[in-house]
C-alpha positions in Angstrom: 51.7 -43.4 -232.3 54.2 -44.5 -229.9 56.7 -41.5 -230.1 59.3 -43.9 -227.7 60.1 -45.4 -231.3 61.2 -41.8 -232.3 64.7 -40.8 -232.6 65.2 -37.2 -233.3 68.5 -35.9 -233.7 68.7 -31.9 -232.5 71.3 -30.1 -234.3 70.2 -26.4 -232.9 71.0 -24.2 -230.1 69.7 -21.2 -228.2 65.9 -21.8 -227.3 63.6 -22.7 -230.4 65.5 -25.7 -232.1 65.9 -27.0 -228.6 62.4 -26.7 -227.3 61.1 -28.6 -229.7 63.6 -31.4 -229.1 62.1 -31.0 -225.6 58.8 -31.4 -226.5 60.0 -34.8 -228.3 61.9 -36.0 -225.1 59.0 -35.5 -223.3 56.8 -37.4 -225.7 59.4 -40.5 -225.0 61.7 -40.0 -227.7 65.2 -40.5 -228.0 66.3 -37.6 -228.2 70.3 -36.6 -229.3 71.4 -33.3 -228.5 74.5 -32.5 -231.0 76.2 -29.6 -229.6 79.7 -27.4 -231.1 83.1 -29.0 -229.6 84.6 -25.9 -230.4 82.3 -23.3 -228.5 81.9 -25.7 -225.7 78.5 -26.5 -226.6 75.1 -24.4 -226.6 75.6 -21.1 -226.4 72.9 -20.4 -223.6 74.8 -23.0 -221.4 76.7 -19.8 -220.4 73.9 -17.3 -220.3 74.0 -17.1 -216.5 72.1 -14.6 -213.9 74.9 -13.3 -211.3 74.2 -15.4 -208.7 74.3 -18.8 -210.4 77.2 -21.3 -209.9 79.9 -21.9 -211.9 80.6 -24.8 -213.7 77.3 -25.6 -214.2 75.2 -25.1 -217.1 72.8 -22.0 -217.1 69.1 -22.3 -215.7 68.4 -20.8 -219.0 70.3 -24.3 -220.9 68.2 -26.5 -218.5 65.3 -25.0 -219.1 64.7 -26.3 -222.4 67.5 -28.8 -222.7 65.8 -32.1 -220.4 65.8 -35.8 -221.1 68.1 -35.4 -224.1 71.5 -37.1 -225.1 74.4 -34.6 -225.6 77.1 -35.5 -227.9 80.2 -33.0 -228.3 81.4 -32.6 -232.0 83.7 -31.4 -234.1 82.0 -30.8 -237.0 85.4 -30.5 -239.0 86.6 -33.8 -237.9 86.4 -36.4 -240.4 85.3 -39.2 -237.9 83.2 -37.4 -235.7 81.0 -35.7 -238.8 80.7 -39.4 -239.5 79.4 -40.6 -236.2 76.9 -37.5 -236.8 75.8 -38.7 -240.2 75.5 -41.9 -239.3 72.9 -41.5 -236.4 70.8 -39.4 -238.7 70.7 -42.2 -242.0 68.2 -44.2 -238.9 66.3 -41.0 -237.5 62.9 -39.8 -238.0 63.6 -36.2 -237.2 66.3 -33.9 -237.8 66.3 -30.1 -236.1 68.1 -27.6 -237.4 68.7 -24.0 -236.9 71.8 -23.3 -238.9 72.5 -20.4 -240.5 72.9 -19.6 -244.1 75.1 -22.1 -246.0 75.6 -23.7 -242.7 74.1 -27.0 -243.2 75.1 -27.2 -246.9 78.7 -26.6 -245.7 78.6 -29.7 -243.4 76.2 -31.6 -246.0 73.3 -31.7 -243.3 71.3 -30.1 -245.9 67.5 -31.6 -246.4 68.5 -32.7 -250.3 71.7 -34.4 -248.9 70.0 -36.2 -246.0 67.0 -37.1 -247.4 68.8 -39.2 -250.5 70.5 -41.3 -247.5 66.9 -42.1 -245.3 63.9 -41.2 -247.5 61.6 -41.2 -244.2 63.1 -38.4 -242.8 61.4 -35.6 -241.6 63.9 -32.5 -241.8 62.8 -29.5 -239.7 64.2 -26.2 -240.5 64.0 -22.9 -238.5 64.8 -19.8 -240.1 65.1 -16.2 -238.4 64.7 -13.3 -241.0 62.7 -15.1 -244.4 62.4 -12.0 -245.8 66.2 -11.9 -245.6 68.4 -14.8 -244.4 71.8 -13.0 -244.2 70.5 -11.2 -240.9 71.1 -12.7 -237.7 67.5 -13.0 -235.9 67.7 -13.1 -232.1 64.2 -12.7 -230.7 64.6 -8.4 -229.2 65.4 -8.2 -233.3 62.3 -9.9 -234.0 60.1 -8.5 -231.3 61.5 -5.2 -232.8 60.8 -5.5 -236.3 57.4 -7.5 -235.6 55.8 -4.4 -234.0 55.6 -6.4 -230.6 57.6 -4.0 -229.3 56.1 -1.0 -230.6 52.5 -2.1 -228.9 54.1 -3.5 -225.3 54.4 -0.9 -223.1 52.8 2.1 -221.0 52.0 5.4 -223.0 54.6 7.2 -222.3 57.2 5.2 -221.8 59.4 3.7 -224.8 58.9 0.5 -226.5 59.5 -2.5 -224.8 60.4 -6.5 -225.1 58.3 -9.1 -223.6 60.1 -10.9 -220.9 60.9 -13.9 -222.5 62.2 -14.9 -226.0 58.5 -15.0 -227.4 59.4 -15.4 -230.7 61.3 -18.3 -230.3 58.6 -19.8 -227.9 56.4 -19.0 -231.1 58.2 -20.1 -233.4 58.8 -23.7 -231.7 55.3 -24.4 -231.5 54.8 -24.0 -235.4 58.0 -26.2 -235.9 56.2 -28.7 -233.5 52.4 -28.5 -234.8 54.8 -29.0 -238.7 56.4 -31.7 -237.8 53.5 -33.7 -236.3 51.8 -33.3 -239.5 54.9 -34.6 -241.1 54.4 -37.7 -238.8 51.0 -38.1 -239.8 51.5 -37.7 -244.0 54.8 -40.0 -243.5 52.2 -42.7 -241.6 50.5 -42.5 -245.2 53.0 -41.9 -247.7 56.2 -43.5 -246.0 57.9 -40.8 -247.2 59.6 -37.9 -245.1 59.2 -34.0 -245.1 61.2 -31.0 -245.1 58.9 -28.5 -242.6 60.4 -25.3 -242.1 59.4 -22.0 -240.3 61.1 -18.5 -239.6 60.6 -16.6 -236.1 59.8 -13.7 -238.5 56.6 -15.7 -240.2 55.8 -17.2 -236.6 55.7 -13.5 -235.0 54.2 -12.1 -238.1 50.8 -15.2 -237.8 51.1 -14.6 -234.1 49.9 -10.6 -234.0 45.8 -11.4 -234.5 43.6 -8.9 -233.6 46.3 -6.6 -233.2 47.2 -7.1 -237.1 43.6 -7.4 -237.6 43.0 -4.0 -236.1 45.4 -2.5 -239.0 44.4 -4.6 -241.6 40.6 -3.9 -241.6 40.6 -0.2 -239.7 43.6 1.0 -240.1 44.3 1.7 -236.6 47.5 1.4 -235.8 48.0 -0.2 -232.3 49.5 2.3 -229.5 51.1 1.6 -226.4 48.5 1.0 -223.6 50.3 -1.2 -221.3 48.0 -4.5 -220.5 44.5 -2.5 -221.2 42.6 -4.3 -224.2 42.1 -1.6 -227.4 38.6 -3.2 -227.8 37.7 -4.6 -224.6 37.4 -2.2 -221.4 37.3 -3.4 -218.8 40.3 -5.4 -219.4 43.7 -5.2 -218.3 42.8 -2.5 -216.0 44.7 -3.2 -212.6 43.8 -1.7 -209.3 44.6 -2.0 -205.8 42.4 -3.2 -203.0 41.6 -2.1 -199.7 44.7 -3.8 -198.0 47.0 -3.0 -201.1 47.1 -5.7 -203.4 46.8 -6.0 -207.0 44.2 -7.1 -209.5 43.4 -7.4 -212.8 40.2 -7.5 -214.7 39.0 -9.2 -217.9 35.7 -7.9 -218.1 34.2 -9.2 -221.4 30.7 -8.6 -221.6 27.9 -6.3 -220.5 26.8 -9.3 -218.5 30.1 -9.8 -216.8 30.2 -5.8 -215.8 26.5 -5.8 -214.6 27.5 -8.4 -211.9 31.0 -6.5 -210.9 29.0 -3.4 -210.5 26.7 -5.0 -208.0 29.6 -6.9 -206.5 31.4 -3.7 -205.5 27.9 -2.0 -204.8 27.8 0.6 -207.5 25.0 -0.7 -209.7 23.9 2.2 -211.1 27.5 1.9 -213.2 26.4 -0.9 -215.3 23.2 1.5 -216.1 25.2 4.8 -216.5 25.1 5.8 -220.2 29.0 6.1 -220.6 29.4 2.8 -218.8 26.6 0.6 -219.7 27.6 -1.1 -223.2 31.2 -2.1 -224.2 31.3 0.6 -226.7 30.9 3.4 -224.4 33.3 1.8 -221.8 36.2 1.6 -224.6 35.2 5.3 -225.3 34.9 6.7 -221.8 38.3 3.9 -220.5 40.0 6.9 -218.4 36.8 8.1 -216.7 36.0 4.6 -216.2 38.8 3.4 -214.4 38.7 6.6 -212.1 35.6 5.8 -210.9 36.3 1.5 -210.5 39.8 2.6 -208.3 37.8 4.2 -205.9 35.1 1.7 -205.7 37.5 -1.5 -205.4 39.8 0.2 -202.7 36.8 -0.4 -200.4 37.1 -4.2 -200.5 40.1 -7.0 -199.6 41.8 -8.9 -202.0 40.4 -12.0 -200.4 37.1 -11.2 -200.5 36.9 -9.5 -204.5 38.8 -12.5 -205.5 36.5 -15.3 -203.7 33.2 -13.5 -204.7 34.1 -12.6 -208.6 35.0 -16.3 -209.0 31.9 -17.5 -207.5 29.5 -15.1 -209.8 31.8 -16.1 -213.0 33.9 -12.8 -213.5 37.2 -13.1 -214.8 39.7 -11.1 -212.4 43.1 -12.3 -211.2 45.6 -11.4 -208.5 49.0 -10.3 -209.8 51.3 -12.7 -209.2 55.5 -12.8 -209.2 57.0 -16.7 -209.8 57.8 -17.6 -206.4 53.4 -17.1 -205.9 52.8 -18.8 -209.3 54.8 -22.0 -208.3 53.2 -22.2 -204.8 50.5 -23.1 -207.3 49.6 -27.0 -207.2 49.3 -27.2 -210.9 52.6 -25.3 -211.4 54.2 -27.6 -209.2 52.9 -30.8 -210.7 54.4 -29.3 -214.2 58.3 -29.3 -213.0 60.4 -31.3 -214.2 63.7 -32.8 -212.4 66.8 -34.3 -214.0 70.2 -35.2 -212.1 73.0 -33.8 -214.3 76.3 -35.1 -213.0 76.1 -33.9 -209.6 73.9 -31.6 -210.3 69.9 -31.0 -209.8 68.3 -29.9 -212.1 64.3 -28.2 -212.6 62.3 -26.6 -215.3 58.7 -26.2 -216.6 57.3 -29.2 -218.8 56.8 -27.9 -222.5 53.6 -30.1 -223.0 50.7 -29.1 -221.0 47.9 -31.5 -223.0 46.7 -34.6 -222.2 45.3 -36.9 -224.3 43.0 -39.7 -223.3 
């Protein structure tokens, strides 16, 4: 398919709707950002850390908002609602976020649009299905998805992710609907109304933890980035010259090697320590006994020699470490906004050949 045929017209805001535009732009469509007249355009265009500039858009706007079109409108005015309609009655893709009534109010509704260009696929995201009335902003979701009830340390309370996951979520369903779409309209010639909630997207996004409910009944507690079934995984300890590291021990196999690595063999033979069962069971002992064992040994070294025998460990990393990374760095993209220079992280990260 040759997506630089592709005109999508992006009639959301915040982070979702937009991504997803993104992802198009990147693809090589044309994509038109509309955005509000009246409340001077995307509402993230002012949600600014301290020390940015002003005048300028928000890194948090640019981050999801590149190789787009932006058109200021009036929704309200007569000619300008026209221009809007007009553009849409030759595009393949419509995004909207709007909320209840919204897009009936303007007639940007699926049933109105679709009468005028039969092709068109018309992508819908929702926030709260099981009620639309509610506004959904992603903390809600997080909130009311049990996300937040599981992230976190024991004892301290529950807490959001760092980023809008549930948007980030619920973009990727929107995308993976609407490239179906593509595919039935390829058949059928006809268009599609695809539509997702963040509430759905967060709700198909919990796995094993809702899986851990759903078939045992155990309810999933607060145990920071330790793995309920796994152990051990998610554990973090500190080396001999104080950095730290994470492991993602997932087989016996795996913690047979570690244990000779760090010279404690006899660990992966102990009876509390040597099947995956018993090291769920016995986690606190475990981890006691690892801490002291990997304090004898640089960072450097437990890094280099648990990636040449295969065991999954990383170094924690903060962003200014992660984008000294050559991949990371290959995966920004720039754009030149007015006078302005602008970066962010590509939304695709496939290839296809």
């Amino acid at each position: 398919m040759d997506f630089s045929k592709l005109k999508v017209i992006e009639l959301a805001s915040v982070l979702a709707g937009p991504s997803v535009g993104m992802f198009f732009a990147e693809l090589g469509a044309r994509v038109i950002k509309i955005e509000n007249k009246k409340t001077n355009g995307d509402v993230t265009r002012n949600w600014k850390l301290p020390n940015e500039l002003e005048g300028n858009a928000s890194a948090y706007f640019y981050s999801i908002n590149w190789g787009k079109e932006h058109l200021f409108i009036d929704f309200n005015d007569h000619e300008e609602h026209a221009l809007v309609l007009n553009l849409i009655q030759n595009a393949d893709i419509v995004i909207c976020n709007f909320k209840l009534g919204g897009a009936e109010k303007f007639q940007f509704d699926y049933p109105a649009l679709v009468k005028k260009n039969p092709g068109l696929i018309y992508a819908q995201l929702d926030g709260f299905k099981s009620n639309p009335k509610r506004v959904a902003f992603d903390v809600v979701l997080q909130a009311e998805s049990g996300y937040m009830y599981m992230n976190g340390q024991k004892n301290t309370p529950p807490t959001k992710m760092p980023l809008a996951l549930m948007d980030i979520l619920a973009a990727h369903q929107l995308k993976e609907g609407i490239l179906v779409a593509l595919l039935k309209r390829v058949e059928t010639g006809k268009g599609s109304l695809v539509r997702t909630s963040l509430e759905e997207s967060a709700i198909a996004s919990l796995a094993n933890q809702a899986n851990n409910w759903l078939m045992n009944k155990t309810n999933p507690e607060r145990i920071g980035s330790l793995h309920p079934n796994i152990a051990p995984y998610g554990d973090i300890f500190l080396t001999k010259d104080n950095k730290e590291v994470v492991l993602a021990i997932g087989s016996d196999a795996q913690f047979t090697k570690f244990c000779s690595l760090i010279e404690h063999s006899e660990l992966a033979r102990h009876k509390d320590f040597k099947t995956n069962e018993n090291r769920v069971k016995n986690r606190v002992k475990l981890q006691k006994t690892l801490e002291q064992a990997i304090q004898q040994f640089n960072f450097e070294y437990l890094i280099e020699k648990s990636i040449e025998l295969r065991i999954p460990i990383g170094g924690i990393k903060n962003m200014q470490q992660v984008f000294e990374n050559p991949i990371a760095k290959q995966m920004i993209l720039e754009e030149k906004v007015g006078n302005h220079s602008t970066k962010r992280v590509k939304t695709i990260a496939f290839t296809i050949a």
